[in-house]
Structure formats: structure tokens, C-alpha cells
C-alpha positions as CSV (number, residue, x, y, z in Angstrom):
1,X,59.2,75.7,-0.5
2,X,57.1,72.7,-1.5
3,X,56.0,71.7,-5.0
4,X,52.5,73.2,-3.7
5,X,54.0,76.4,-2.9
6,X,54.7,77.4,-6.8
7,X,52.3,78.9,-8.9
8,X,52.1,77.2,-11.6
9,X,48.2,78.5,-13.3
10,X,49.9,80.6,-16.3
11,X,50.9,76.5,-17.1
12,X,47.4,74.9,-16.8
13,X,47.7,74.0,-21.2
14,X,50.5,72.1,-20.6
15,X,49.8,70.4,-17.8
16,X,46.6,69.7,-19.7
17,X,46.6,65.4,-20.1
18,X,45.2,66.0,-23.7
19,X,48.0,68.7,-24.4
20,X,48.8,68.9,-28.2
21,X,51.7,70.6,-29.3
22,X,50.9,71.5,-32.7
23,X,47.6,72.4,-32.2
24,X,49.4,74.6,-29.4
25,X,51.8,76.0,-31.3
26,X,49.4,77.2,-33.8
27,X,47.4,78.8,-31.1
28,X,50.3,80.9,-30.5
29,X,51.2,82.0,-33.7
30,X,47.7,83.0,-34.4
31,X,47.8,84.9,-31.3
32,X,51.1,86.8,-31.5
33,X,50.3,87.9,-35.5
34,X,47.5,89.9,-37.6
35,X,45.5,87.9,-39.7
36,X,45.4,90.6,-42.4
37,X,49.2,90.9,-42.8
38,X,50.7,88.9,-45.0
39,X,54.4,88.7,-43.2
40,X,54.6,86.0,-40.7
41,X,56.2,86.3,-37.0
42,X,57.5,83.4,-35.5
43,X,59.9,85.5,-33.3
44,X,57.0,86.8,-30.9
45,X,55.9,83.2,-30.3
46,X,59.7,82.0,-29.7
47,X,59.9,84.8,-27.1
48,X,56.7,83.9,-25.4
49,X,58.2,79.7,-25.1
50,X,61.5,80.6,-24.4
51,X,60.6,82.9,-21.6
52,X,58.1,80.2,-20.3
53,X,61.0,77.9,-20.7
54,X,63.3,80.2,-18.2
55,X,60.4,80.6,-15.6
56,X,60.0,76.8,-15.2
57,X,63.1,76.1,-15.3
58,X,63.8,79.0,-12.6
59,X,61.2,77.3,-10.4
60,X,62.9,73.7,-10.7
61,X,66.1,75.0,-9.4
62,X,64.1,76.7,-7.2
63,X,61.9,73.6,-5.8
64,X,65.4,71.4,-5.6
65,X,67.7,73.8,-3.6
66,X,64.6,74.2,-1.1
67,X,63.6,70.3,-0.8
68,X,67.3,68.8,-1.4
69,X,67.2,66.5,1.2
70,X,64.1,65.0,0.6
71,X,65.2,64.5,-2.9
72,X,68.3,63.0,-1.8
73,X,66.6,60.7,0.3
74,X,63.8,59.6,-2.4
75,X,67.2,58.7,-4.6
76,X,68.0,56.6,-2.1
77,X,65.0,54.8,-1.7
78,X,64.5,54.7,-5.6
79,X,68.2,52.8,-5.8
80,X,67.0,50.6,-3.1
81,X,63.6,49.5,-4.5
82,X,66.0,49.2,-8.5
83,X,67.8,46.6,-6.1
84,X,65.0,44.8,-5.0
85,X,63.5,44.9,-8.1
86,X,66.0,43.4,-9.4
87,X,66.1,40.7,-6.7
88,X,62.5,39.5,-7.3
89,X,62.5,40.2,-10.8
90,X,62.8,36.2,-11.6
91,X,60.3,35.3,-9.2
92,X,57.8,37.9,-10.5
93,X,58.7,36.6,-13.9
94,X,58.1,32.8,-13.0
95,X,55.2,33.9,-10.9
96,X,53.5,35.8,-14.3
97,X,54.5,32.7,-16.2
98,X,52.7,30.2,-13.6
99,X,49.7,32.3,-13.9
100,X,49.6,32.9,-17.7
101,X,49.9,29.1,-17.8
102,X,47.1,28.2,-15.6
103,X,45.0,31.3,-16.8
104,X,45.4,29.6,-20.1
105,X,45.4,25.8,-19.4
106,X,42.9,25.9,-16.3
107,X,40.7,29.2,-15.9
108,X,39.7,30.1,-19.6
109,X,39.4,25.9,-20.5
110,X,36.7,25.9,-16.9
111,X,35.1,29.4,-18.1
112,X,34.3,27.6,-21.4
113,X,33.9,24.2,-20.2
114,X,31.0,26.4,-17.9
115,X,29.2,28.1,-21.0
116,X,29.6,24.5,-22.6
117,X,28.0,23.0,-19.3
118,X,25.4,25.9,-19.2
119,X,24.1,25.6,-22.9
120,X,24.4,21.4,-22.4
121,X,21.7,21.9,-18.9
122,X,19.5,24.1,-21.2
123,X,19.9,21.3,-24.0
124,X,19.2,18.6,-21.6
125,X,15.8,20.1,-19.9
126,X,14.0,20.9,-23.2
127,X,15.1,16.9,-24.3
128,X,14.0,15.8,-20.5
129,X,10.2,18.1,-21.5
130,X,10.6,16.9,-24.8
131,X,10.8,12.9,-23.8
132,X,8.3,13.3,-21.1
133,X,5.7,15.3,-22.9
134,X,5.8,12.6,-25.7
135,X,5.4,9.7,-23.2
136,X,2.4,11.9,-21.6
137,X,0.7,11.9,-25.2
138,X,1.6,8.2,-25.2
139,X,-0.4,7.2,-22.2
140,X,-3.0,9.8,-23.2
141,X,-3.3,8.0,-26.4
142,X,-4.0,4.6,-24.8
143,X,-6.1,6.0,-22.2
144,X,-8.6,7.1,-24.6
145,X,-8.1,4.5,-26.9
146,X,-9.1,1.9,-24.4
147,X,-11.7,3.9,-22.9
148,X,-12.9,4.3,-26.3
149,X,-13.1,0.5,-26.9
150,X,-14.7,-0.3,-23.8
151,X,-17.0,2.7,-24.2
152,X,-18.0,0.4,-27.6
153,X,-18.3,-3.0,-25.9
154,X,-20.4,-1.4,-22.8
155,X,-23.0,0.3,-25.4
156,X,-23.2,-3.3,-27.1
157,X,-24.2,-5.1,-23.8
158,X,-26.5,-2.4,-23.0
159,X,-28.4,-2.9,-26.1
160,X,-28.0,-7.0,-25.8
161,X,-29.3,-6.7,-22.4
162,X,-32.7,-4.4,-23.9
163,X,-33.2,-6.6,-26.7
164,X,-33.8,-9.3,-24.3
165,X,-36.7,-7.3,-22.1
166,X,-38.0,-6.4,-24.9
167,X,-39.0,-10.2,-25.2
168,X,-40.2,-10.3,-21.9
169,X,-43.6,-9.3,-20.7
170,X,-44.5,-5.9,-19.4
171,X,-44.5,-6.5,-15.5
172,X,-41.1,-8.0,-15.3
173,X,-39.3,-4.9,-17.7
174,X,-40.9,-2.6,-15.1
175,X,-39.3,-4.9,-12.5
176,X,-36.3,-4.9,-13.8
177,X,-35.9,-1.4,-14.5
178,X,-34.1,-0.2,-11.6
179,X,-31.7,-3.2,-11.4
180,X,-30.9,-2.4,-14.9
181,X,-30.1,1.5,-14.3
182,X,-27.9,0.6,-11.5
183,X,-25.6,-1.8,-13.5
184,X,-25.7,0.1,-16.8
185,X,-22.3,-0.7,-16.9
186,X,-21.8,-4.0,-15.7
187,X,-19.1,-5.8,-17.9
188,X,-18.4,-8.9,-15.9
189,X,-19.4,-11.7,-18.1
190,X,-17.4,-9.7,-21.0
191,X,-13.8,-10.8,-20.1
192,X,-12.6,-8.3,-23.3
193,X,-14.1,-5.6,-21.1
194,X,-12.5,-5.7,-17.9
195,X,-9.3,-6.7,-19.9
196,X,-9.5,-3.1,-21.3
197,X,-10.9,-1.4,-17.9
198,X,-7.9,-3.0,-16.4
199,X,-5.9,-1.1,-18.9
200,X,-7.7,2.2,-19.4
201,X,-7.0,2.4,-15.5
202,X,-3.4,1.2,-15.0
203,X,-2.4,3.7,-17.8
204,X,-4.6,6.6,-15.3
205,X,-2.3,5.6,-12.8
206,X,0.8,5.5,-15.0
207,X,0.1,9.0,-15.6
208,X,-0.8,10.1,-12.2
209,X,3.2,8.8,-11.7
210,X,4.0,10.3,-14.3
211,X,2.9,13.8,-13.9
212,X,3.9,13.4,-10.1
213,X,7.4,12.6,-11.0
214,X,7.8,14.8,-13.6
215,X,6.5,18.5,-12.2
216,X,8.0,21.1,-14.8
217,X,5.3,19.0,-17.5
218,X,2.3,21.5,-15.7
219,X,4.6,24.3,-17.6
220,X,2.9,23.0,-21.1
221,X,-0.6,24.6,-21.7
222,X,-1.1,21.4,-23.6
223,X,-0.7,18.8,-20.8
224,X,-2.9,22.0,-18.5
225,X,-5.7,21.3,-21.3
226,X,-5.7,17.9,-20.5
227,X,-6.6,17.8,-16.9
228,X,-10.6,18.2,-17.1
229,X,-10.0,15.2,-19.7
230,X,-8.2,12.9,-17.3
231,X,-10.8,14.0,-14.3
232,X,-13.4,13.1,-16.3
233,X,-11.9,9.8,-17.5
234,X,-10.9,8.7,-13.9
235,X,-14.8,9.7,-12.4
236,X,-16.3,7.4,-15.3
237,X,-14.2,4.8,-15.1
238,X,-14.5,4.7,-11.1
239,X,-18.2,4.6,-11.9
240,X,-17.6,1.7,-13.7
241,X,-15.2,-0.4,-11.3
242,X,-17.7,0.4,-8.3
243,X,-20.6,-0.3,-10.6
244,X,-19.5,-3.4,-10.8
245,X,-18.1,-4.8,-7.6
246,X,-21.7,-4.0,-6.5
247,X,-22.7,-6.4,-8.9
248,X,-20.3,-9.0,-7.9
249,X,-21.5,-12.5,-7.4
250,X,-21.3,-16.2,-6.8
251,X,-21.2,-16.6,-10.0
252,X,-19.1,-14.0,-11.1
253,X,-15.9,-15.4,-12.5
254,X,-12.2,-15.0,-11.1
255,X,-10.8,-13.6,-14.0
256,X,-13.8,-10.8,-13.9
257,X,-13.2,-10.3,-9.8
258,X,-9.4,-9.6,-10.4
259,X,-9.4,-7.7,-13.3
260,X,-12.1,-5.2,-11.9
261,X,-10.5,-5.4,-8.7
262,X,-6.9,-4.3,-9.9
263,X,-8.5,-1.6,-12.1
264,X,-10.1,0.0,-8.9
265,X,-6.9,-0.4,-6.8
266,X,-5.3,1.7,-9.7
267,X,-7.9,4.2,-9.2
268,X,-8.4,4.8,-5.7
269,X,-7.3,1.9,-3.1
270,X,-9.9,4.0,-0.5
271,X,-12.7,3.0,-2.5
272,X,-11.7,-0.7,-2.7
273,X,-11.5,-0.7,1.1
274,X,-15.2,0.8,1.5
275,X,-17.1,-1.1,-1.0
276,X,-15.8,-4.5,0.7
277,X,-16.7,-3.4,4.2
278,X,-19.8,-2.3,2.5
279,X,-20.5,-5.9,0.9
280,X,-19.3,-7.7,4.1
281,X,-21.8,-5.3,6.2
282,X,-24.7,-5.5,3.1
283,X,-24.4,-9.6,3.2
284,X,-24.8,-10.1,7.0
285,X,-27.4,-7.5,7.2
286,X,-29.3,-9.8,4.7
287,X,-28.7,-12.9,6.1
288,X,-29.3,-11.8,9.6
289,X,-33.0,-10.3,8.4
290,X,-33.6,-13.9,6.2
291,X,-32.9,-15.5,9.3
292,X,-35.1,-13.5,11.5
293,X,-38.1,-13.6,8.9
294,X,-37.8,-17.6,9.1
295,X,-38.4,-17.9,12.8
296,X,-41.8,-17.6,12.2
297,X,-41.3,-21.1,9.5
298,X,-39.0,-23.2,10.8
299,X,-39.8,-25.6,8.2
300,X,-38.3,-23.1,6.3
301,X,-35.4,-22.7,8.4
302,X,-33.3,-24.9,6.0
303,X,-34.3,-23.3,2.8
304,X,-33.2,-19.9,4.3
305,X,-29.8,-21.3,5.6
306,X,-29.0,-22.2,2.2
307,X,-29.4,-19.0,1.0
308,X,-27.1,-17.7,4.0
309,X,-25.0,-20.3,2.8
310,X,-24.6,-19.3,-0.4
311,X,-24.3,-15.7,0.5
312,X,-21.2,-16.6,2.7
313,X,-19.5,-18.5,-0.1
314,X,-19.7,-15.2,-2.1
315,X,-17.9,-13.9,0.8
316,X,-15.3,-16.6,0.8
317,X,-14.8,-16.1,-3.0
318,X,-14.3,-13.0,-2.9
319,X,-11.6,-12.9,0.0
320,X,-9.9,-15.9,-2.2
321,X,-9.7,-13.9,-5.8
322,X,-8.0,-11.2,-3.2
323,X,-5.7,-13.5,-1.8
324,X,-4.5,-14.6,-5.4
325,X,-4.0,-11.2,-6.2
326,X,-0.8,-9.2,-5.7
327,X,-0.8,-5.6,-4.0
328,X,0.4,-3.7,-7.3
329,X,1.3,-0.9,-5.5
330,X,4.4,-0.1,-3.2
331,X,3.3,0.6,0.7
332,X,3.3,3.9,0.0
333,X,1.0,3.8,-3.2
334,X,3.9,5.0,-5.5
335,X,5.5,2.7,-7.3
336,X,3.5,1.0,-9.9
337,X,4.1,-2.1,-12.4
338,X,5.6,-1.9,-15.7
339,X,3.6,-1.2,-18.4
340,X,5.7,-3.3,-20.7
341,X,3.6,-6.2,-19.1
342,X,1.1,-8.1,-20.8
343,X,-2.1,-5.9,-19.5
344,X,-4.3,-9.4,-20.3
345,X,-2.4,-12.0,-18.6
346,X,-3.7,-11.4,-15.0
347,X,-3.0,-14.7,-13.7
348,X,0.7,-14.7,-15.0
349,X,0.9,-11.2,-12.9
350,X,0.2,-12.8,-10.5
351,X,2.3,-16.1,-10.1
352,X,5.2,-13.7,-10.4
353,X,4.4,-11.5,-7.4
354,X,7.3,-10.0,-5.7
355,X,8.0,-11.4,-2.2
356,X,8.0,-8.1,-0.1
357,X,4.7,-7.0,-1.6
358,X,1.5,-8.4,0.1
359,X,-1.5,-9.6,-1.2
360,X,-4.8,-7.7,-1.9
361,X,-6.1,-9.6,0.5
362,X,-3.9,-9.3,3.2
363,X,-3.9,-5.2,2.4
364,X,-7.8,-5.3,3.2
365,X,-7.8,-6.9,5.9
366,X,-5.0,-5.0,6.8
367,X,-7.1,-1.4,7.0
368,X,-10.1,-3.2,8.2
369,X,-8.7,-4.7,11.2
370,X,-10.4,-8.3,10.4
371,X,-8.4,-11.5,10.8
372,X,-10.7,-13.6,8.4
373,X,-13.2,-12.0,6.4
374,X,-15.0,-15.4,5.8
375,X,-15.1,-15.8,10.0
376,X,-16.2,-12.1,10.3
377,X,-19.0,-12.7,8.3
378,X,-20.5,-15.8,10.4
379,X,-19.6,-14.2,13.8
380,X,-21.5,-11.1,12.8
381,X,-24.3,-13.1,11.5
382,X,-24.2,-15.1,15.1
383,X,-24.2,-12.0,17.0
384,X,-26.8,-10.6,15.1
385,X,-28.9,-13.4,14.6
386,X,-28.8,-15.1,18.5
387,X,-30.4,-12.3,20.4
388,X,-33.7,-12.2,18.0
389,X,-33.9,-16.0,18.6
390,X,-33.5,-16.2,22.1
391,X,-36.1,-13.2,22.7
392,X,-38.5,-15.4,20.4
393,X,-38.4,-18.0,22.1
394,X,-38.5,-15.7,25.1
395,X,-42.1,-15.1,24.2
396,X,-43.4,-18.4,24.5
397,X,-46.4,-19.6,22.1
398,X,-46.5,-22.1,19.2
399,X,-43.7,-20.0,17.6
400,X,-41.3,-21.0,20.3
401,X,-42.6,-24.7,20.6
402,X,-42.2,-25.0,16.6
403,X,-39.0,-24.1,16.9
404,X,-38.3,-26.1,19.5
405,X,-39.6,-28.9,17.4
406,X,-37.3,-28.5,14.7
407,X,-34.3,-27.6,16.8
408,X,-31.9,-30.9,15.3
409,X,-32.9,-30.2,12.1
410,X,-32.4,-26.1,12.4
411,X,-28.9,-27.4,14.3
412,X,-28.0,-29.9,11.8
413,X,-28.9,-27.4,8.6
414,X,-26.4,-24.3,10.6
415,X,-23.5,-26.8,10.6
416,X,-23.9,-28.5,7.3
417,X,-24.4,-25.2,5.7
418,X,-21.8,-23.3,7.6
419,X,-19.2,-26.5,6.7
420,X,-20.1,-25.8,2.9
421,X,-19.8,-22.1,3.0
422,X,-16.0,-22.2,2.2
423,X,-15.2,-21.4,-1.7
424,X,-12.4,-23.6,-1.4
425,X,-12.8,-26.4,0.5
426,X,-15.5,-27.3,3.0
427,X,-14.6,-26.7,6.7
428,X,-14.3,-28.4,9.6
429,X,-16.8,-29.8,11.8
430,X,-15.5,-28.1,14.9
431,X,-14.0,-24.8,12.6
432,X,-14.7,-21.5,14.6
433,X,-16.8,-20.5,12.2
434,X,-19.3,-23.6,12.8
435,X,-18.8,-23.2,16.7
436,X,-19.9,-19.5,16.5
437,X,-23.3,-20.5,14.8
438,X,-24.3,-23.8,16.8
439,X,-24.2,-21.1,19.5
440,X,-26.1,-18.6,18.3
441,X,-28.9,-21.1,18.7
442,X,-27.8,-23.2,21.7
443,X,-31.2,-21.1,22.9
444,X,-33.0,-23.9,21.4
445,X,-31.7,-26.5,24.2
446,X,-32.9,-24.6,27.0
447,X,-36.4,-25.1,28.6
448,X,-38.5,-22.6,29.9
């Protein structure tokens, strides 16, 4: 007989886990006696336990003389585990006391070091948002406040520049008008204007960094508001820069050339690389058609050259305030120069270049594929200018004989005024530049 073999449902209350004896017992008595009577019976109840008490403990004896040997044998193995018990006892206890110590020095010390760690991240990020936001409203500030300024100083020239048409007669202020709308902005000869375009336009480009390096700012709706502001600021300011690069001239001074120059690399690089293959292109094309228009003069011819001449030394100026200017950007248009730096010291920026960075000069040239710009600008003008002299004197007539006539002087004028065309320093006699023009009119030697 197993211990599932005995009935034991008339027990179910006591086997009950949340058995209570008193409250038990008191069921019982209630049970066994009449409410209305005022003698009490506890013999009934007694009865009913001790006659529970008998069944059990019939059953016991019961279950043991049926499953002796299985009880015997769980003895045995009950002594035997008491032994080993015993036998690991220490090591369980040294084994409980090496975990309560590293429970206590190690695991709770880490689980608190990681809230610590946790709340210190959460710390850190809102100072990291905090310090970057602030140096965003920083460059923000100075952006406006130089664009502000130079906003101030541009209106001033505008109204200098209409106070003096307004002294001139009516024919030359209609004359004038166009030129005057297309260089509304033209700050040049104001050297406290490009000092604070060069400004306005490095902060822009502080900022650009900034906001590039520093992602989780977009997650402020205040630095969000400010993006149609800094569009805005970086179209007019553009405008400005290329405004006045078109205007550039001989005249024009160094300090004026880099400054611009700088501010539009700061901007947009691409659009310093156009507008100087679209001067180089614009000057040639000019002094290719002055040169063609004379052909018919030769007596001319000299007067022309000069102006060719002087166009070409524009040229050379400009590819010499490039060379003397540093690259301020890393080769991957990145990295960008301290702001601590004295924004109005150009020249001093420039002394102290850094060796591995290149020149702004040697950048253009760089994307344009042109060895010389100053040689590119007299071999286009040969190329351009030969074929049109050799098909005029192709034609015959007084046109050819004139300028056959005056082919030493028109000879001697191309090298003199090719030999002066250098910003620098004159060039040689025998300079490819002067070899590339004496041949685009070597025509003039040959007879029909």
C-alpha cells in the first residue's frame, strides 16, 4: 500500500496550508452543541479528535508495515547525505562567506557605482547641450552683430556713392545706373567693411562646424528657429563676397582682395573656384575682342595693347594676393581656424601659415587644372587672337598692308607690354608668356 493508496479526504482541513487550530477548534464545538443551551459540551468534540487521532494513526502504522523497506532504505540514504553534509558543511560555509563578501564589497559597490555612472551620463549630456547651445548663441550673437555693422557701413557708401551722381549731370547718372545696381554692395575701398565681412563669414562657418559636430543641438526648437536666419545670412553675405570679386580691379588693394577672398572661401570654396575661371575667361574674352577691333587701326594697336596689358596685370595680382594667402581650411573642408585669432590681422594670418596646408593659390589652380594663371591668360589670348590676324591679313587690301606697315612697332608693343604685365616684377624677354604672343603675330613676317 502506497501513501496514494490511503484515503485521506475526511482530512482535507488539516492538510489545509492555512490550517488554524483555534479557529478549528471552535468550528467543532459550535458544531457538536446547541446554540440555545446554555451547558457546554466539550466531550463530543474530544471524541470526534481523538477518534480522528486513532484513524491516522491506524493508517501510519498501516503505510510503514506495507513500505518498510523503502523506509529503511530512505534512512539510509538520509544518514548518508547527514554525513556528507557534514563533510562540505565548511566549504559551503566559506563558500557563503566568499560570496557575502564579494556580494558586499564588489556587486552592490558596481550596482551603485552603475546608478552613479547612469545619473553622471544624464548629468553630463544636458552640460555637453548646455555648453554647446550657449556657444551656438555666442556665434549667433556675432554673426548678427557683424552683419549688422557691415549692414550700417554698406548703407553709408550707398548713400556716399548717390550723393556724388547727384552732382553729376543727367546723361552720365543714367549711365551709371546699371553699374551702380550691380555693385550695390561693393565695400572694397572700406577696409572696416571687409574686416567685418571677413568676420560675419568665418563665424557662418564656425557654426556650420559647430552644428556639424555637435548633432543632438537640432533637438532644441530654439537652434530649429534659427535655420531660416542663418540661410538667409549666408545667401546675403555670398551676394556680397561675389558682388565684389566681380568688382575686383587693378586698383583694388591687397588687404581688400584677401579679406573678400577668405570670407568667400568660408562660405562656399565652389563659388571661389567659378568666379576666378569666370574672370580669367571674362578678361581674355575682352582682350581678344580689343585686339580684334584694332586690326582695322594699327596705329592704334599700341594703345589697345596697353589696355591688354593692364588687364593681364589684374590677372597677375590677383593670382599673387592668392598665393600670399593661406588655404584656411583642412583638405577636406573641415577643420577651420581658431576664432581666438585676431579676425583683422590678415597679413599676420598669414605669415604664420601652417606648412602642410597650401596656398589659395595653389588650391585654384589645383581644381582648375592651370599651371600659371598669369601664362593661361596670355596663351589663351594668343590662341584666340592669331587666327583672326592671320585670316585678315589673309584677305589682302590696305588692311593687311597697314598692318604689315606697322608690324615692328605692333611686335615691339606685344613684348614690351607682355614683359610689363607681371604684378610683381617684369618678365623676361624670352618668358613663355612673351614667346606665346610674338607668335600669335609671326603672321605679320610672311608675304603673300
Amino acid at each position: 500500500m502506497s501513501s496514494t493508496d490511503i484515503d485521506l479526504t475526511d482530512y482535507e482541513s488539516y492538510l489545509d496550508p492555512d490550517f488554524k487550530s483555534t479557529e478549528f477548534a471552535n468550528e467543532l464545538v459550535m458544531a457538536t452543541n446547541n446554540p440555545d443551551d446554555s451547558n457546554l459540551d466539550l466531550s463530543t468534540p474530544m471524541k470526534r479528535l481523538q477518534f480522528d487521532l486513532k484513524d491516522i494513526d491506524k493508517k501510519l502504522k498501516k503505510l510503514s508495515n506495507d513500505n518498510y523497506i523503502e523506509l529503511i532504505k530512505n534512512f539510509n540514504k538520509l544518514d548518508e547525505l547527514n554525513v556528507a553534509v557534514k563533510i562540505i558543511d565548511p566549504s559551503i560555509s566559506l563558500l557563503n562567506n566568499s560570496y557575502d563578501r564579494l556580494n558586499n564589497e564588489i556587486a552592490k559597490p558596481y550596482d551603485e557605482a552603475l546608478t552613479l555612472h547612469s545619473a553622471l551620463k544624464r548629468l553630463h549630456t544636458t552640460s555637453t547641450l548646455l555648453r554647446s547651445s550657449t556657444y551656438f548663441l555666442y556665434l549667433i550673437q556675432q554673426i548678427e552683430e557683424s552683419f549688422s555693422l557691415l549692414q550700417g557701413r554698406i548703407q553709408k557708401l550707398q548713400t556716399k556713392s548717390h550723393l556724388q551722381q547727384m552732382q553729376q549731370n543727367q546723361f552720365q547718372q543714367q549711365q551709371q545706373h546699371h553699374s551702380q545696381q550691380n555693385q550695390q554692395y561693393q565695400i572694397q575701398d572700406d577696409p572696416e567693411s571687409f574686416k567685418l565681412l571677413l568676420r560675419c563669414c568665418r563665424n557662418q562657418y564656425s557654426l556650420k562646424q559647430h552644428l556639424s559636430e555637435s548633432p543632438f543641438l537640432k533637438s532644441l526648437k530654439l537652434v530649429r528657429d534659427y535655420e531660416l536666419f542663418l540661410k538667409d545670412r549666408n545667401l546675403k553675405t555670398l551676394e556680397i563676397c561675389t558682388s565684389n570679386i566681380k568688382s575686383f580691379n587693378l586698383n583694388t588693394s591687397e588687404a581688400a582682395m584677401s579679406n573678400i577672398i577668405l570670407s568667400l572661401i568660408y562660405l562656399s570654396p565652389e563659388t571661389l573656384y567659378n568666379l576666378i575661371q569666370q574672370i580669367l575667361s571674362t578678361q581674355t574674352v575682352s582682350s581678344i575682342s580689343f585686339l580684334v577691333h584694332t586690326l582695322n587701326s594699327p596705329k592704334s594697336f599700341n594703345s589697345i595693347m596697353s589696355d591688354v596689358m593692364e588687364r593681364a596685370k589684374y590677372v597677375s595680382k590677383l593670382q599673387t594676393v592668392m598665393g600670399k594667402i593661406t588655404w584656411p581650411l583642412s583638405e577636406t573642408e573641415g577643420s577651420h581656424q581658431s576664432s581666438s585669432k585676431n579676425d583683422d590681422n590678415i597679413n599676420s594670418n598669414n605669415n604664420n601659415s601652417i606648412t602642410e596646408r597650401m596656398s589659395v593659390l595653389k588650391k585654384v589652380t589645383k581644381i582648375l587644372e592651370l599651371q600659371d594663371i598669369l601664362s593661361t591668360f596670355w596663351k589663351d589670348v594668343a590662341v584666340g587672337f592669331e587666327p583672326k590676324l592671320r585670316e585678315t591679313l589673309n584677305k589682302g587690301g590696305p588692311v593687311a598692308k597697314a598692318l604689315r606697315t606697322f608690324s615692328e612697332q605692333i611686335k615691339n608693343s606685344v613684348k614690351a607690354n607682355v614683359v610689363a604685365s607681371c604684378y610683381i616684377k617684369p618678365l623676361k624677354d624670352d618668358s613663355i608668356e612673351v614667346r606665346m604672343m610674338l607668335n600669335s603675330v609671326r603672321s605679320l613676317d610672311m608675304r603673300r
